[in-house]
N, C-alpha and C positions, 0 to 999 in steps of 0.2 A: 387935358385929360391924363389921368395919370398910365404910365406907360404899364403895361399889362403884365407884372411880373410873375409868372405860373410855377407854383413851387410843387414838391411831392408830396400827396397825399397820398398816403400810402394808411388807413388804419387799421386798429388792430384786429387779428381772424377773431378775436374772441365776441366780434359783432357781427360773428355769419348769422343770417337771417332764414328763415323758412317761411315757404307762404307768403302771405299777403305781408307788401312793405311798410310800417309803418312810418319813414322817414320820407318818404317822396322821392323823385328824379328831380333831376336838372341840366340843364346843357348851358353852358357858359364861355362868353367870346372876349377875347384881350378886352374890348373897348365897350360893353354893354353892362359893365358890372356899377352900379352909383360907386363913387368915390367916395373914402372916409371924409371926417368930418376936417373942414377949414383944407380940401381937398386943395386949393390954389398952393398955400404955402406948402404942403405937404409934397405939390408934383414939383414945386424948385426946389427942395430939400433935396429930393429922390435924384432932378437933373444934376443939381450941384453933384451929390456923389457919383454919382455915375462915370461925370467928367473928369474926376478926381482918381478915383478907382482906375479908370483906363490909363493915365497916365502914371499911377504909383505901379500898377503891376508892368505895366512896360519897361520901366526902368529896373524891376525886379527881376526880369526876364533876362535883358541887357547881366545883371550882376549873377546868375547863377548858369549862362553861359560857360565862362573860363572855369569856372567851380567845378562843373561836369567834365569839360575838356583836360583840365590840368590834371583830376584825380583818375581821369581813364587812361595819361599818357604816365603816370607816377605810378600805376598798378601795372603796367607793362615793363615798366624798365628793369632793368637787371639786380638783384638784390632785395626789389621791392615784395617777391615772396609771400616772407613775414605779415605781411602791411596789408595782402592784398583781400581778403575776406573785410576788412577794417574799409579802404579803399573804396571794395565795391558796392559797401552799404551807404558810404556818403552818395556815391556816383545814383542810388536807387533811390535817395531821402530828394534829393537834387531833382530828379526826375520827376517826381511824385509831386514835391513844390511845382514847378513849371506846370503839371497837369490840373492839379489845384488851379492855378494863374491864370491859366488855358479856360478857366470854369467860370470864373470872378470875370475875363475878359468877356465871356459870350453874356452873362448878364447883366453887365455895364452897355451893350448891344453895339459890341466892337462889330466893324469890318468887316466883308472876307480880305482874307489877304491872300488866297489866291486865288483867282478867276477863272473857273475850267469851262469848254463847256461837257455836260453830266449827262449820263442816263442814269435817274434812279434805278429802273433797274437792277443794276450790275452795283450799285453803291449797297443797296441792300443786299442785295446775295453776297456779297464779301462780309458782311461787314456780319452776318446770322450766325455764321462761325464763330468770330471771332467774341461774340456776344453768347456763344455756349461755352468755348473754353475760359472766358470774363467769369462769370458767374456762376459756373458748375452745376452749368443746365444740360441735362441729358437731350438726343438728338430730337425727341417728342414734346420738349418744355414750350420748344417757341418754332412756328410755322411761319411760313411766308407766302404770299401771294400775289402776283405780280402782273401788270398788262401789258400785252404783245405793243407796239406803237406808240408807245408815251413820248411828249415832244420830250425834246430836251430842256435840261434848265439852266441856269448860268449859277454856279456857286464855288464858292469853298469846299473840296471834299471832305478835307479833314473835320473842317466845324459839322461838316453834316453824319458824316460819321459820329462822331461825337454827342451830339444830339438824337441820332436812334437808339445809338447805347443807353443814353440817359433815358428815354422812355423805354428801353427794353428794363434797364435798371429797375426804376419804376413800377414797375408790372410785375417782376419778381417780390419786390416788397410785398407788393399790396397781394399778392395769393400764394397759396400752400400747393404741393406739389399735385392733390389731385385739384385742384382749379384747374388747374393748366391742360391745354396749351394756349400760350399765348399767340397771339394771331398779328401778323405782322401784313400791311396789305399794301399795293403802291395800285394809284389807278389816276385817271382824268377825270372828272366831271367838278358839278355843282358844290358848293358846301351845303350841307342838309338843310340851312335855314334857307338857301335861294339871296342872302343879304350880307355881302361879303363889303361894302362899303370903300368901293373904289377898287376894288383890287381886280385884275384882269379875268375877262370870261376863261379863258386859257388858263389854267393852273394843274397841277399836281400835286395829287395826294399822298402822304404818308401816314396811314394810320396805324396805332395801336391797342388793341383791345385786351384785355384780360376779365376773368368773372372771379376777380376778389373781391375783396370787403366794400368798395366802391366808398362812394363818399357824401356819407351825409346831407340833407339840402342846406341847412342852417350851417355845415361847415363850407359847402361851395364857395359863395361869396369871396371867402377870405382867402383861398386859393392864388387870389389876382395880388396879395400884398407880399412883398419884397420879404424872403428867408420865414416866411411861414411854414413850419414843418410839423407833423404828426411826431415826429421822430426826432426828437433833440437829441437824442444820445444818441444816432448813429448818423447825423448830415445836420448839416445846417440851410436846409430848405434852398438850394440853389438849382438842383435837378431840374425840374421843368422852367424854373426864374431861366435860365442859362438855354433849354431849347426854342425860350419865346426868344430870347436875345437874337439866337441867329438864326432865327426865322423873321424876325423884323429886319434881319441887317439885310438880307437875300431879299428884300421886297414883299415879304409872306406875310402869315398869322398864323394863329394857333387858336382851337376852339378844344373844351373839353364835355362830353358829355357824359353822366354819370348816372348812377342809381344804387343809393344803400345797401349794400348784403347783393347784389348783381354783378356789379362792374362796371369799368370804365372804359369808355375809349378815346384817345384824346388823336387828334386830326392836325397834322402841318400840312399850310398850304404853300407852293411857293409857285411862284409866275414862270411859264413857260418861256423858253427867250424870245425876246421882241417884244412880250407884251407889259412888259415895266421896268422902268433903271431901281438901280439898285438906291437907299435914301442916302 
């Protein structure tokens, strides 16, 4: 089955709707979508790169190491002055590459590489902040909501980090400033379908909801293929390809439900500790 790559849809406000929809809803799961056509060769294609990918950005990673390091200890030293505005734009071009890498990595569905154990909780409340001064949302753009008792989970903070930003990202695309607020929610129970296909009774939820332009029924579908974007000129459709990534690495999934001119809210699950190893 081809691996469920979920990119942003984000489309344009000039298809806000009123009234009755003429487009339909839909709710869509990494693994319930039919596969394109000659789907067999298509999901070795997809593993081949994959495999590929993770190890070309790694070794990229490996080379823009000392590039960062050498240019932050050459913009301190004595005389370098001159040099140092020049200096600190590689040190930020540097950085920006790696976070790029960081992005390409979660959608090749690298790893955690480090193992905490988490209360979402507190990963979202940090992280709401940082995702208003990200994107120059005022204190009312985006809310959160949060349940007292949630087990803990075992993951990567940074990747998970990283993937709420990307659905906060997301969310900002897809609606204009009276849409908002974005509703940001962490809780326990069921996935809404009751049919999560192995994955642990125990789970936790990160959802994100917005009421933009939503998306299409006849574009859903295509949601699930690899760097499909509304938006070629501002991304290259990696945003949600990259939060399925490390939510399948964590043991998880991702479901998105939508509706034309309504909104979206797309759902990370991932397993409570104890009740799944990581793949």
């Amino acid at each position: 089955m081809l691996n469920a790559m979920l990119t942003c849809v984000a489309p344009s406000h000039e298809c806000g709707l009123e009234g009755e929809n003429p487009f339909g809803s839909g709710r869509i799961q990494s693994g319930s979508v039919p596969e394109p056509e000659e789907d067999r060769a298509y999901s070795e294609r997809l593993s081949a790169i994959s495999h590929l990918t993770d190890r070309i950005v790694s070794k990229l990673n490996n080379c823009l190491t000392p590039v960062i390091c050498y240019a932050q200890l050459i913009s301190q030293s004595p005389g370098a002055e001159r040099y140092r505005s020049k200096l600190l734009r590689i040190v930020e071009a540097a950085q920006q590459a790696r976070e790029m890498m960081e992005g390409i990595l979660g959608f090749a569905g690298a790893r955690p590489r480090c193992i905490e154990t988490l209360d979402l909780n507190r990963i979202v409340g940090e992280t709401i902040p940082i995702a208003r001064d990200l994107f120059w949302l005022e204190k009312g753009d985006v809310s959160y909501e949060v349940q007292e008792g949630l087990p803990s989970i075992a993951g990567d903070p940074h990747q998970l980090v990283q993937a709420l930003l990307n659905l906060i990202h997301n969310a900002v695309q897809a609606t204009t400033s009276n849409e908002r607020p974005i509703l940001v929610r962490v809780y326990e129970g069921e996935p809404a379908t009751g049919q999560r296909g192995g994955l642990p009774v125990r789970q936790v939820t990160i959802e994100v909801s917005d009421r933009g332009c939503g998306i299409p029924k006849e574009i859903l579908p295509k949601v699930l293929l690899p760097f499909f974007t509304t938006h070629p000129e501002s991304g290259a459709g990696l945003g949600l390809s990259t939060v399925y990534g490390i939510a399948q690495a964590h043991g998880g999934d991702i479901e998105i439900d939508s509706e034309a001119g309504w909104g979206t809210t797309v759902q990370v699950y991932l397993p409570a500790v104890g009740t799944r190893d990581f793949n």
